[in-house]
N, C-alpha and C positions, 0 to 999 in steps of 0.2 A: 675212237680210242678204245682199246681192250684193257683192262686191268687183270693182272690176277697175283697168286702169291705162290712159289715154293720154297718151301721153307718158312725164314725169317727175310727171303727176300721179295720185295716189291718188284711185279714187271709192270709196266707200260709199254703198249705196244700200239704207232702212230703207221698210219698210210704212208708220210713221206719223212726224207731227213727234215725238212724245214718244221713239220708237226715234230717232230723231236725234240729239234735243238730250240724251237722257241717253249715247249714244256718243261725240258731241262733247265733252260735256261730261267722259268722262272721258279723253278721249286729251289732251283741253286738261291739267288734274290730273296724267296722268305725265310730259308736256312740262315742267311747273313743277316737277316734283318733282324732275325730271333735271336741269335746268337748275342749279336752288339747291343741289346735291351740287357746283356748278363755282363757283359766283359767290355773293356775297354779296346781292346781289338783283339782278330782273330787271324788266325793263320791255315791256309789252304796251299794245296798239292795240286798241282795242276799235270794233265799227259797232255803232252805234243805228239798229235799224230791226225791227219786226213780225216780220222773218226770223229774230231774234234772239232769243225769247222763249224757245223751250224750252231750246237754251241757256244761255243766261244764268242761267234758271231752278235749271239743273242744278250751275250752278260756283258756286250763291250756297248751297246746299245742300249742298254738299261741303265735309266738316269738316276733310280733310286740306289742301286749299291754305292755303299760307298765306300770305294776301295781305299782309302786315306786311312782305312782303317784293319787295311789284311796285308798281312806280309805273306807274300806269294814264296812260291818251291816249287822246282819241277822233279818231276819221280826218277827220269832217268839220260843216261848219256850217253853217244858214242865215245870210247877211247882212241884217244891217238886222231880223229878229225879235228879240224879249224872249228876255231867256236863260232866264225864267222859265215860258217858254209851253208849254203841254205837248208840241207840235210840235220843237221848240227840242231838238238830239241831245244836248248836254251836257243838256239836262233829264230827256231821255228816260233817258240809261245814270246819273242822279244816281236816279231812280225806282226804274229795276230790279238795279241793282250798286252806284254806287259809294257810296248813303248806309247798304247794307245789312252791308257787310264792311269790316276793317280794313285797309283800301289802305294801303302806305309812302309816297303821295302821290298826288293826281291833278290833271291840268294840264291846262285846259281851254283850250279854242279860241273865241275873244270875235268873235263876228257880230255883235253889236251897236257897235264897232267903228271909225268913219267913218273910219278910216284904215286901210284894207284891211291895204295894203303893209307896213306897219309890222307890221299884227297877225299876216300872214303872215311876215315875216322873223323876229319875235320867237319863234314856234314851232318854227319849222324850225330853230333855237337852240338850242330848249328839246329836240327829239326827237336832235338830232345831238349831243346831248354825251355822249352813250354810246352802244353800237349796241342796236336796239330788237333785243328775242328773239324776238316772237309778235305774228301781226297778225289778229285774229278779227273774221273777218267774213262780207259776202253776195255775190250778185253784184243789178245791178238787171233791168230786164225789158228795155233795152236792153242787155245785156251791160255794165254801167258796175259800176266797183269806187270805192269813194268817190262821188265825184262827180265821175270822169273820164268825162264823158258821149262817146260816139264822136267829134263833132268836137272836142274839146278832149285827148282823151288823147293822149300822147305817151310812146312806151314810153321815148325817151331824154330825156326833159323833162329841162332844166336847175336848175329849179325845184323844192323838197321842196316846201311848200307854195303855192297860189297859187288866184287868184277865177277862177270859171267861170260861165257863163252856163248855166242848167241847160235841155235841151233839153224837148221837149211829151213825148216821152214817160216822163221824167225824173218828168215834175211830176205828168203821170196817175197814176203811179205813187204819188205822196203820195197821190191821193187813192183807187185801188184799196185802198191798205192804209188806210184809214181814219182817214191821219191829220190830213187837209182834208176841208172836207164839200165844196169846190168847184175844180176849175181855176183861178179866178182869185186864190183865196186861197192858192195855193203860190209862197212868193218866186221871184223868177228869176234869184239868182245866190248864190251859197256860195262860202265857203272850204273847202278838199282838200288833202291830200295826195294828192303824186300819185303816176304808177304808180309810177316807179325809187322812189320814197321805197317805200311799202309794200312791196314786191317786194325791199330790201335786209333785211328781217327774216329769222331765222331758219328760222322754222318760219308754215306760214300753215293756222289750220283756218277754211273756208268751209264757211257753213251756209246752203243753198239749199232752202226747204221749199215748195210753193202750189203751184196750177196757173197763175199766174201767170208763175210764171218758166220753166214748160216751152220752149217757144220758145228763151228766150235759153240753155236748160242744151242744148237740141240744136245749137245754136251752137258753145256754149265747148267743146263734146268732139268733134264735127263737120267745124265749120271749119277756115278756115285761121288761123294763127296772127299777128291783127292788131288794128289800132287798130281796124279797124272794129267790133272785136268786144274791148273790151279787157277781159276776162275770160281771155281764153285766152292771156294769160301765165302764168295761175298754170301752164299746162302743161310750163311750164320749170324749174320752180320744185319744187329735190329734198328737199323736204321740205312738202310743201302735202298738204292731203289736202280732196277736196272730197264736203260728207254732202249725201245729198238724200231726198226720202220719195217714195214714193208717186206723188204729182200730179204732183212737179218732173222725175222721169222717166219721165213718162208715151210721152215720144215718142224716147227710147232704142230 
């Protein structure tokens, strides 16, 4: 394992996803462990996405969390899809986490919806009534965190949640990872949190694994520090720590 730091942000950089997700996964475990020594319970963001596997894999196996005491949130949603659809991110993290452990609750984000506005102010209700601790997530292959795609992020966005139009390379992305067999079956607008919302959590572990996302991880550690690239906020961000394998730093 390689450590190093740009910015205010922590990298970790492992041979495989499996070195990843079982690192992430236990730095997530002492973040909670720490946390509930302070508070009575805690509340975390979780991203649904392919990047999130080994992950996810790792915190649903680990017998000391104890989730009885986190009320879980996912970051973002298609609009207009079935909540039921395998595609569908509340379906996806209802798959791999939240039907497998005992969560103190989890509050899902409704795309299916017709009243966007509504379903976006009712959440950003739902996430501001206490301050969230831990936001677990990726970056995309455009540099996007949720589904703040470059033209739509806004590091001072007034808005916690709100609908975006998701860009072509957004949507490739659905179907590089295999969750569309086509372009034209990836909707074209979601609900997100956005960046000031996620980026007010406490602690942020990003789990960036593929050679897919090489490109954009030589961006977010590289670059300058902007929307055009809005990953590289996390580099301000004094407690974020970002894992990658292999592929994802290949051009480090």
């Amino acid at each position: 394992m390689k450590a190093f730091s740009k910015d205010e942000l922590r990298v970790r950089v492992f041979e495989t996803r499996a070195e990843m997700g079982a690192a992430s996964g236990a730095d997530f475990a002492a973040a909670v462990k720490k946390l509930l020594i302070e508070k009575e319970h805690i509340r975390v963001v979780f991203a649904a996405a392919p990047s999130q596997n080994d992950f996810l894999s790792a915190i649903v196996r680990d017998p000391s969390i104890d989730f009885t005491r986190i009320d879980a949130f996912h970051m973002d949603e298609y609009v207009g899809l079935d909540r039921h659809a395998p595609q569908a991110f509340g379906q996806f993290l209802r798959d791999r986490l939240f039907d497998l452990v005992p969560f103190r609750s989890v509050s899902y984000l409704n795309g299916e919806d017709p009243d966007t506005a509504k379903t976006a102010a009712e959440y950003a209700a739902l996430l501001n009534a206490e301050p969230i601790d831990i936001v677990c997530m990726g970056i995309g292959e455009n540099g996007h965190i949720a589904f703040n795609d470059p033209a739509f992020a806004k590091f001072d966005d007034p808005k916690d949640v709100k609908v975006v139009e998701l860009d072509d390379t957004c949507r490739m992305q659905q179907v590089h990872d295999g969750c569309f067999d086509t372009f034209d079956a990836v909707p074209t607008h979601a609900l997100t949190l956005t960046v000031p919302r996620l980026m007010r959590a406490t602690y942020h572990f990003c789990m960036v694994p593929a050679p897919t996302k090489a490109q954009a991880v030589k961006r977010m550690l590289t670059g300058e520090i902007s929307e055009e690239c809005p990953c590289t906020t996390l580099r301000k961000q004094p407690h974020a720590i970002l894992y990658l394998d292999g592929d994802s730093s290949a051009l480090l």
